[in-house]
N, C-alpha and C positions, 0 to 999 in steps of 0.2 A: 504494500500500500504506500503510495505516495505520500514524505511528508506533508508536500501541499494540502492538504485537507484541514490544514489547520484552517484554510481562508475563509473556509463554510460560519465559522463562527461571525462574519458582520451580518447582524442581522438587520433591522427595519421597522422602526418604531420612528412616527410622526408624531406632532400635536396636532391634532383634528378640532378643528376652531367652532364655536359655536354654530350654532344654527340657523342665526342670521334672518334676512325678510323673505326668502321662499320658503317659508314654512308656516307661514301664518294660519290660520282656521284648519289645522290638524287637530286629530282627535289626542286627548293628553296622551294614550297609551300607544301611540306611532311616536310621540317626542320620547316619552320611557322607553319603549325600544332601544329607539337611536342612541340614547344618553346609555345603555347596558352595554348597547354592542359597543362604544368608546370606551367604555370602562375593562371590558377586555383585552383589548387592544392596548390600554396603558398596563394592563398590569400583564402582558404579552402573552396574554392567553391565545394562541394565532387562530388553534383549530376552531375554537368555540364562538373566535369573533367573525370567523368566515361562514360559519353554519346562521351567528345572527343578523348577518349582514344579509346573505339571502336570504334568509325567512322576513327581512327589513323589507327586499328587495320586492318579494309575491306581494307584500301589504301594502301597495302604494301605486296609484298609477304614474308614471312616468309625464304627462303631459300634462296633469292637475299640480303637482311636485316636482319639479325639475330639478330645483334646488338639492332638498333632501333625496331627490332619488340618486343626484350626482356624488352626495355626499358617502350617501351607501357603496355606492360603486369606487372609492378611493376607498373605503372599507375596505371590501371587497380583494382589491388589489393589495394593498396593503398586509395584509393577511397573507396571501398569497406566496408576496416577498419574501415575507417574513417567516414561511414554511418553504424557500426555497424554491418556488414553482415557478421558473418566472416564465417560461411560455405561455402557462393559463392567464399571469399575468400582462404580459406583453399586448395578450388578444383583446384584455380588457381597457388596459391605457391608450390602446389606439385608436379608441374612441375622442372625438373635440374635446375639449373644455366648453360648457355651455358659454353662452355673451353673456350672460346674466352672471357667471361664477372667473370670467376672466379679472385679474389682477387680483386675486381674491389669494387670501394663505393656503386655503383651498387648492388653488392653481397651484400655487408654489410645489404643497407634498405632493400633485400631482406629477410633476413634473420632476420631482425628487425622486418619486417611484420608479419613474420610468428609465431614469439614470439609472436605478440601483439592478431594476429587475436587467437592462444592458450588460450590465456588470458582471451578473450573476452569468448573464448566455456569454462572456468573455468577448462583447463590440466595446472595445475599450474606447474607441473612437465616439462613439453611439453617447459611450455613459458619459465622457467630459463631454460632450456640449447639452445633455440634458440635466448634467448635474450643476455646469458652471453657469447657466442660464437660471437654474433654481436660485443659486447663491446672489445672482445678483435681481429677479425677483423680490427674494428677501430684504435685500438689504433696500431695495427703494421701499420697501413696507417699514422701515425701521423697528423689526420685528429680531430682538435679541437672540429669541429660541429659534426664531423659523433658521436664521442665521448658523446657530451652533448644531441644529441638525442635518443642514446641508454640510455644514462645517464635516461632521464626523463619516457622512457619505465623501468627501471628497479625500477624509483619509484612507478611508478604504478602498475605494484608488488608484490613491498614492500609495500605499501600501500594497497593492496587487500588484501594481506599475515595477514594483522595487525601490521608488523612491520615499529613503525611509527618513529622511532627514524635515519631509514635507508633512507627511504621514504624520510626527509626533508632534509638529507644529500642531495641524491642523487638530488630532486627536484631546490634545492638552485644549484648545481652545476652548471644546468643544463639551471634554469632563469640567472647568471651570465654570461655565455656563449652568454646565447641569444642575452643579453642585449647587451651584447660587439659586436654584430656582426648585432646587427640590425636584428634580426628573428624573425620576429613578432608572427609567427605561432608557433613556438616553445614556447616562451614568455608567449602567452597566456594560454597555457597550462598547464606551470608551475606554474604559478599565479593562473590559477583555481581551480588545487587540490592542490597548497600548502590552500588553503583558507578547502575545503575539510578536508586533515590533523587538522587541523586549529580547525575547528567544530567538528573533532571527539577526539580529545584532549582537547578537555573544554577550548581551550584557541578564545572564541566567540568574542572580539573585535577586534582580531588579525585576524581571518577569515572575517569580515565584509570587512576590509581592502584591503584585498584580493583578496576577488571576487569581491569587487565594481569595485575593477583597470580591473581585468576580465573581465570582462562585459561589459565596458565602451571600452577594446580593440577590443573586441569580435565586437562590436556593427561597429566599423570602418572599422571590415575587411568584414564587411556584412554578416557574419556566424551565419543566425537566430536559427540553431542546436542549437550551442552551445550559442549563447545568451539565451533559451531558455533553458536550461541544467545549467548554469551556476544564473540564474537570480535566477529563482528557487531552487538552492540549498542554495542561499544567503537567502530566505524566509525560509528555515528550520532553521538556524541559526538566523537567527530575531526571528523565533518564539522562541525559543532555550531559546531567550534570554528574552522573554515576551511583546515582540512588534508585537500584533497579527494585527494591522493599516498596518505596514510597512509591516509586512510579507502575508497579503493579496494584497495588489498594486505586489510585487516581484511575486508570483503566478498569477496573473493576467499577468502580462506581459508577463513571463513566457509562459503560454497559450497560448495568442496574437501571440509571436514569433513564436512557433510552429504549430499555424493556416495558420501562411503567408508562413512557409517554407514546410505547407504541409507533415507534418511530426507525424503522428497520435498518435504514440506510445508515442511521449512529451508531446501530448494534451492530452492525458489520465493520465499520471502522474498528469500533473497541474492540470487540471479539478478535481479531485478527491482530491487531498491537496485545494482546494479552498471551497470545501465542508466541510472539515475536522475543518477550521477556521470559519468558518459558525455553524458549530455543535457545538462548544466550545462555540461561541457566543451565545450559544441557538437562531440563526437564522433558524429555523428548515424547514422555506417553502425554502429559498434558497437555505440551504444545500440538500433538495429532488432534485430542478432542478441540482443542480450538479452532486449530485452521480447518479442521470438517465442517464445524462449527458457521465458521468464515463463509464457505466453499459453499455450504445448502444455503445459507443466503445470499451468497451472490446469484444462485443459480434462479430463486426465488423472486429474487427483483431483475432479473435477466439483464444483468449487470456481466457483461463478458470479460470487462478489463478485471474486476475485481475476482472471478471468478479465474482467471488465466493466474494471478497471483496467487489465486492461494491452493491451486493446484501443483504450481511448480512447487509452492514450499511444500508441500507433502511428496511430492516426486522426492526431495531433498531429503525429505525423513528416511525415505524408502531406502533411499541408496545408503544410508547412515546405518540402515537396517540390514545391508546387504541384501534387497528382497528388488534383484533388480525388475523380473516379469512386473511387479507392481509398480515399479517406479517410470517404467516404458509405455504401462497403460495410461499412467496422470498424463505424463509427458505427453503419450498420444491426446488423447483430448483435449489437452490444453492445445495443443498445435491445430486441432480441428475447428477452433473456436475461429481463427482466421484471423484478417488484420483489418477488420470490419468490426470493431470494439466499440462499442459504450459503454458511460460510465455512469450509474446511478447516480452517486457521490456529486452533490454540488458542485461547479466547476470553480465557483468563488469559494474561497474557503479562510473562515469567519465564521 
């Protein structure tokens, strides 16, 4: 498994601005709605605010509510993002911006979305001019947060890009912001790949710090994604650092978190790093149950790159075992799989 996958961790959390004058003579229980499914959304609950966002969606006609139905639909997307999905995504931002919601903060996260979900399909080019157009959106709104959330989209990036020197500019600006305003979602974000950064700059105690605080936020706001994303990347930097103890309990958890949230494509990451410090150990029966482990899930989410790795790593047991017939059958298969690979695995990885 690629260490890139740490990139999966930037995740997507907006502020979603009031409700404004297209929503006038709504029933009170259409504004409750709306006002639950944000509440979601801040406390990055993603699944459950994309299930209220279209249940928002059936309750409303589009032509009576334009406003709020546009508001749902940056929902919608948002969620989305924010579960990684950005083609579902993509389909939905390429929709206008109503005239009624142009220059609006609204506009803005719209427009931030579409940067991020860019980012995530790896149009590097796509995501700077929709994210640098966001940023400065914002700033003619003299909107501090709209600011520091395109801020931490633009480190993530920077930080995809490789420019890491930009990346912690823009990251620090951005946890300051937060910090000042009580944004938790935003906060934790920034603390997760500043830690990221952190690990890929060799500066390893300075990242432990980071994502422990990460984690530990993550953990409160009940976001087992990103607990799970984040726990995990703090065990590559353990290991990083030669603490293969600690950085298997972080992978473990890791797992665990992504078991409970149901979330497969985390649990193939972890599951297969947990094998990986197993193999080091020369633990080689646990390392098989893992990387099988690995192997029925990649095969599950018909994930070929991931599934092509973790069969050559058992090819390797094999031959370790002297069992070469078994080792020429992985071997075979894996070779069958061809050079028409995909990869479940977010491509941004954050």
């Amino acid at each position: 498994m690629l260490r890139g996958i740490k990139w999966q961790y930037l995740g997507l959390v907006g502020v979603l601005i009031g409700l404004g004058h297209g929503c006038n003579r709504l029933r009170p229980a259409s504004l409750h709605d709306y006002e639950a499914a944000q509440r979601l959304y801040r406390h990055r609950q993603m699944r459950a605010c994309l299930s209220a966002s279209r249940s928002g969606l059936r309750g409303i006609a589009r032509e009576r509510h334009p406003d709020l139905y546009f508001r749902y639909r940056l929902l919608e997307a948002a969620s989305l993002v924010g579960l990684k999905d950005h083609q579902a995504a993509l389909s939905i931002l390429a929709e206008p911006v109503p005239a009624s919601m142009r220059g609006s903060p609204e506009a803005v996260l719209w427009r931030m979305n579409l940067g991020m979900a860019h980012l995530y399909a790896s149009d590097f080019n796509a995501a700077t001019i929709e994210l640098r157009g966001a940023l400065e959106a914002a700033k003619a709104l003299r909107s501090n947060s709209l600011v520091a959330e395109v801020q931490a989209r633009l480190g993530a990036l920077a930080l995809r890009s490789g420019d890491n020197a930009t990346a912690e500019t823009l990251l620090r600006s951005a946890l300051d912001e937060a910090t000042r305003e009580g944004n938790s979602s935003l906060r934790v974000i920034a603390l997760g790949n500043l830690g990221v950064l952190l690990t890929q700059s060799f500066r390893l105690e300075e990242a432990v710090y980071w994502q422990e605080q990460a984690a530990t936020e993550f953990r409160q706001l009940g976001d087992l994604d990103s607990v799970a994303r984040v726990t995990g990347n703090l065990g590559w930097t353990l290991l990083d650092l030669g603490d293969e103890d600690a950085a298997l309990a972080r992978f473990r958890e890791a797992e665990a978190a992504s078991v409970k949230a149901g979330n497969r494509v985390e649990q193939l990451i972890w599951t297969g790093q947990i094998g990986n410090v197993q193999f080091q150990r020369e633990d080689f029966a646990a390392a098989e149950i893992s990387y099988r482990g690995a192997a029925d899930l990649a095969r599950a989410l018909d994930s070929r790159v991931e599934l092509t790795w973790w069969l050559d790593k058992l090819a390797t047991l094999a031959l370790l075992h002297k069992d070469y017939a078994k080792a020429e059958a992985l071997l075979r298969e894996s070779a069958q799989l061809g050079s028409t690979m995909t990869r479940a695995t977010p491509d941004l990885n954050g």
